[in-house]
C-alpha positions in Angstrom: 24.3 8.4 -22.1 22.2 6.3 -24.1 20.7 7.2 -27.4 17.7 4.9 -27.3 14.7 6.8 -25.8 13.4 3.4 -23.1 17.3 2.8 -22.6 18.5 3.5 -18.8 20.2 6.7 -18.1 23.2 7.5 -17.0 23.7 6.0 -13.5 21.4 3.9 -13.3 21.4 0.1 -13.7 18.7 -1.9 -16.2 18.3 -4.4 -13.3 18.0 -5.2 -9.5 21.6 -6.9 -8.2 21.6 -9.6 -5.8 22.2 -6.9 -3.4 19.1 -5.1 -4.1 16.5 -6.1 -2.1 14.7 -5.5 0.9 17.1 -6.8 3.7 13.7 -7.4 5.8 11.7 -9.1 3.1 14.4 -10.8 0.2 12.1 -11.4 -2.6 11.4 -7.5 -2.9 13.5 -5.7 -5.3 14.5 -2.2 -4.0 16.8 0.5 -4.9 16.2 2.7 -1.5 18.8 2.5 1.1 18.1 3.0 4.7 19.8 7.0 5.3 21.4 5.9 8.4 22.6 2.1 8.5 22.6 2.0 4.7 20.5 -1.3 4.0 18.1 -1.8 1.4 14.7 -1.1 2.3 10.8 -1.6 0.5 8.2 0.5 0.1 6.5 -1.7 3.3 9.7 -0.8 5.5 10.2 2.5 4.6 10.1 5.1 7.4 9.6 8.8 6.1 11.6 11.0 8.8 13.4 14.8 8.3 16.3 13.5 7.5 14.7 11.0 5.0 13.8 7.5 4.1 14.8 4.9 7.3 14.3 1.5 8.1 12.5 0.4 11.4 15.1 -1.3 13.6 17.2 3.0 13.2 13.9 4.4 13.6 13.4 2.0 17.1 17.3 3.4 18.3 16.7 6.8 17.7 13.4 6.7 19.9 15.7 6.4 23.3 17.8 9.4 22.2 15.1 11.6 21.6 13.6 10.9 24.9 16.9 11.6 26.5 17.5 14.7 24.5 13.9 15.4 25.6 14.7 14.9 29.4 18.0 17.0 28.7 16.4 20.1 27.5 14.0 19.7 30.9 16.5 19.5 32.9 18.2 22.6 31.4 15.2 24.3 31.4 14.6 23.7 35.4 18.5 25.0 35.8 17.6 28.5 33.7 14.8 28.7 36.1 16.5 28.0 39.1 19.4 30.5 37.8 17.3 32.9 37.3 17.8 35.8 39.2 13.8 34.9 39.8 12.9 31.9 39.9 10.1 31.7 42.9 8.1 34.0 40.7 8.6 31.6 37.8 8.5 28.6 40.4 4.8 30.2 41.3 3.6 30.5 38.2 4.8 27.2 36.9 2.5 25.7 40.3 -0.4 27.5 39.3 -0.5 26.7 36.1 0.3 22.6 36.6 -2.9 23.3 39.0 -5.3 25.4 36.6 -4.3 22.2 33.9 -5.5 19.3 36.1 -8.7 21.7 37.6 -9.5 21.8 33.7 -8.7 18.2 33.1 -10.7 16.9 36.2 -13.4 19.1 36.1 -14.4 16.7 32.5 -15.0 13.6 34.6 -16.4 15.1 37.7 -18.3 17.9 39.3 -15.1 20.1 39.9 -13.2 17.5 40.9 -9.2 19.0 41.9 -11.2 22.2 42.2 -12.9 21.0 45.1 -10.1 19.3 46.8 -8.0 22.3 47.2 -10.6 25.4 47.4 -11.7 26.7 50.6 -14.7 27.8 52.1 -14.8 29.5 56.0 -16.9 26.2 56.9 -13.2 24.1 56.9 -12.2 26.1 59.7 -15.2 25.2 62.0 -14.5 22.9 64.6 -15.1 19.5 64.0 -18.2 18.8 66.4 -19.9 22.3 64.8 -19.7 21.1 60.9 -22.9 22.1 59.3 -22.8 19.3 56.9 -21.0 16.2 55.1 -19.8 18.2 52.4 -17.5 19.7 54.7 -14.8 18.8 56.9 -12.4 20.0 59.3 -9.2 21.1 56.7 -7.7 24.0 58.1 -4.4 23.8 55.2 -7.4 24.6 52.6 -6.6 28.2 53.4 -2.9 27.5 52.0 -3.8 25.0 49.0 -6.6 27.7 47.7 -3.8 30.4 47.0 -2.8 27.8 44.0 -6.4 27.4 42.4 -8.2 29.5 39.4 -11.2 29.5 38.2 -11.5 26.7 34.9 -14.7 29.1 33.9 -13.0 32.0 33.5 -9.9 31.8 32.0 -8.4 35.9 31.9 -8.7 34.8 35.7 -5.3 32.9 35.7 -4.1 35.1 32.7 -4.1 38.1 34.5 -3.3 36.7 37.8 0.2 35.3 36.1 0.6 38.2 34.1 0.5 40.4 37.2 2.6 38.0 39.0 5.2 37.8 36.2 5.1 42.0 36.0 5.5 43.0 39.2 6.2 39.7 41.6 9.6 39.6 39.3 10.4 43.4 40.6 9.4 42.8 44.0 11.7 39.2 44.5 14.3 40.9 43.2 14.1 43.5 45.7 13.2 41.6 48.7 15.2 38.2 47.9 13.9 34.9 47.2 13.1 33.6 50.8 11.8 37.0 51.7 9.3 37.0 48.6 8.3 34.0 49.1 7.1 34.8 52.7 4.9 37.8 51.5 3.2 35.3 48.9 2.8 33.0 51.4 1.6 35.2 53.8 -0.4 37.2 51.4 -2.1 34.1 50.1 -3.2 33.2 53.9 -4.0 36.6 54.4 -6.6 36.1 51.2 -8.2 33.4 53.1 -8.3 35.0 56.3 -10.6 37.5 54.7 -12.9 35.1 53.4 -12.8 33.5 56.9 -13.6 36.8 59.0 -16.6 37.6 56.9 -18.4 34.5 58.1 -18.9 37.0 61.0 -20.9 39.9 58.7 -22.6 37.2 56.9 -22.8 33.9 58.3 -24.1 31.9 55.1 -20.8 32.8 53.7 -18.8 30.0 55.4 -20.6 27.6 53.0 -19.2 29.2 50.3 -15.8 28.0 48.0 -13.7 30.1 47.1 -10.0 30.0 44.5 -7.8 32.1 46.3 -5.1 32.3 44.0 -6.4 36.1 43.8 -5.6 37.4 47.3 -1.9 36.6 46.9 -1.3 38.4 43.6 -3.1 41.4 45.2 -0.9 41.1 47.9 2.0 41.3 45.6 0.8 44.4 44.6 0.1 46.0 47.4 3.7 45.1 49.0 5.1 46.7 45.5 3.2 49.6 46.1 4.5 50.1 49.4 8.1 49.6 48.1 8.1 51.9 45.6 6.2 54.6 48.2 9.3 53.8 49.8 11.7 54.2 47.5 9.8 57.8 46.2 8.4 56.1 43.0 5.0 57.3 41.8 2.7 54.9 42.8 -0.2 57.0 41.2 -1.0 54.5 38.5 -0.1 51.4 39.9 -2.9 52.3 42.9 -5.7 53.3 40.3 -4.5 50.0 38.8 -5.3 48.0 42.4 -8.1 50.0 43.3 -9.8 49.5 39.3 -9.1 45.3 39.9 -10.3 45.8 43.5 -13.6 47.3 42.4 -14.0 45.0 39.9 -15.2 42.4 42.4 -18.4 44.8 43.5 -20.0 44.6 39.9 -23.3 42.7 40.1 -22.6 38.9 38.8 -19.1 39.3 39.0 -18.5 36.2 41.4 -15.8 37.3 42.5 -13.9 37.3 46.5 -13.7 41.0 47.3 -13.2 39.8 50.6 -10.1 37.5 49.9 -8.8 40.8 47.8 -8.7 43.2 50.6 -7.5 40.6 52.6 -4.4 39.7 50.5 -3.8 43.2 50.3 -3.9 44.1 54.0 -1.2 41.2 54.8 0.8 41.6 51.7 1.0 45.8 52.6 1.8 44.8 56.1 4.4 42.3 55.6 6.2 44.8 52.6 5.9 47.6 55.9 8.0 45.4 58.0 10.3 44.7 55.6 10.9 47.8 54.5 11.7 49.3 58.1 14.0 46.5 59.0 16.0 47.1 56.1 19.8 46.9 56.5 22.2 44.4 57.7 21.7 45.5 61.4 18.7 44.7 61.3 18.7 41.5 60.4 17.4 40.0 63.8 14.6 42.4 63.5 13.2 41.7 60.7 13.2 37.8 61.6 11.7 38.8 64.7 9.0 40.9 62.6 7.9 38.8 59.8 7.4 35.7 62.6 5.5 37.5 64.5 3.1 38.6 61.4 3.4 35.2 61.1 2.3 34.4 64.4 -0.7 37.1 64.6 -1.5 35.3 60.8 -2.1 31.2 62.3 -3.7 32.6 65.8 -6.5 34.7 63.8 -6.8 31.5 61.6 -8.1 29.9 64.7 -10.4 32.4 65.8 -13.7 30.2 64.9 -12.4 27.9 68.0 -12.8 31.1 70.3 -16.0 32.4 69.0 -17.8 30.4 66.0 -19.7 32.8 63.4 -22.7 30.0 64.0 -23.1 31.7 67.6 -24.3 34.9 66.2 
């Protein structure tokens, strides 16, 4: 070590080599090195990162693994899901949530925007020639696309509908099987719609009214869990003051809310859980196919029933 006070110290050198200087710009002395290739960088080309100072041309390299490491952990993320011992539940939820996102997002540029492309309202299932109207259309798959859609104004909406979904629609594919639970959504989520639908016929200026559906499958959910777990001799006592608390909720003054798509949802989810619950066993396999087409059957003939006899007739 030095003894004079301005002398360098130990390891260090008085002046910059040949060798020090910025291998980007040669007339700038510098003592930093680059932490991965090792070349001498400035203060200009200096790249702060976590695992310290690097120079542009490693920081542009390293870009193309992060995006693969990036599209790696995706990819494992989609196989946890899909080996998951329930992954339409998650499946669900990851829809309805990709769906609530760009409602959000397109409601900001115009009047409800995705919202409005995938809602339904009874008037979609009028015939074509009887469409009171241009705002609506003849789109009978409305009554499927609404059992994705929340309400963006209300956002517990979509957090209690997953929350229910991921508490007991976990339970109930679990006990039914994938295909099977996804059927009873399905069907459930129709089942929401067809409610909506049949009340054009108690109140007629209902048809011109949207509706997010996502609601009536989730209640459908849990009424097919509380028919499994009557059952299987499970209390069901707080699990029904639970449905009929929710169920009541859509009768409060202001609440804005489908009790009609509710009780519908619940009707076809309970039914559908009935029929699979008294075909159970592998001998009666051919039954239960038999049963849950039929329900499906019954389920796309009453979803034409404004062809027959049109609520505008009353």
């Amino acid at each position: 070590m030095s003894q004079g006070g301005s002398g360098p110290q130990f390891g260090e050198r008085a002046e910059h080599g040949p060798n020090d200087v910025c291998y980007r710009h040669p007339g700038t002395p510098s003592f930093t090195l680059c932490q991965r290739c090792g070349r001498t960088i400035c203060a200009q080309c200096q790249v702060v990162s976590a695992v310290g100072v690097l120079c542009p041309e490693c920081v542009r390299e390293a870009k193309p693994a992060t995006k693969q490491r990036v599209g790696r952990s995706a990819r494992a993320t989609g196989r946890r899901v899909a080996a998951s011992e329930t992954p339409v539940t998650y499946g669900i939820m990851i829809i309805c949530a990709v769906v609530f996102v760009l409602q959000w997002l397109s409601a900001t540029f115009s009047d409800n925007g995705v919202t409005a492309a995938l809602w339904y309202a009874p008037a979609y299932s009028l015939p074509p020639d009887m469409v009171p109207g241009a705002l609506f259309g003849f789109e009978p798959w409305r009554m499927i696309t609404a059992m994705f859609t929340h309400s963006t104004g209300f956002i517990f909406h979509i957090l209690f509908n997953m929350y229910a979904l991921w508490l007991f629609g976990r339970n109930l594919e679990q006990m039914l099987g994938r295909a099977w639970f996804l059927v009873l959504y399905l069907f459930a989520g129709l089942g929401g719609s067809l409610g909506v639908m049949i009340w054009g016929y108690f109140d007629v200026t209902s048809i011109l009214v949207p509706t997010v559906g996502a609601s009536g499958a989730i209640f459908g959910v849990l009424a097919a869990t509380l028919v499994g777990y009557r059952a299987a001799n499970v209390n069901i006592t707080s699990l029904a003051v639970l449905i009929a608390i929710n169920f009541g909720i859509g009768f409060l003054p202001g609440a804005a809310i489908s009790w009609q798509a509710h009780l519908g949802g619940m009707i076809v989810g309970a039914a559908a859980m009935g029929l699979l619950v008294a075909s159970r066993g592998p001998r009666r396999r051919q039954g239960r196919i038999l049963g849950m087409v039929g329900l499906g059957v019954l389920l796309v003939v009453l979803s034409g029933l404004y062809f027959v006899i049109s609520p505008l007739t009353f």
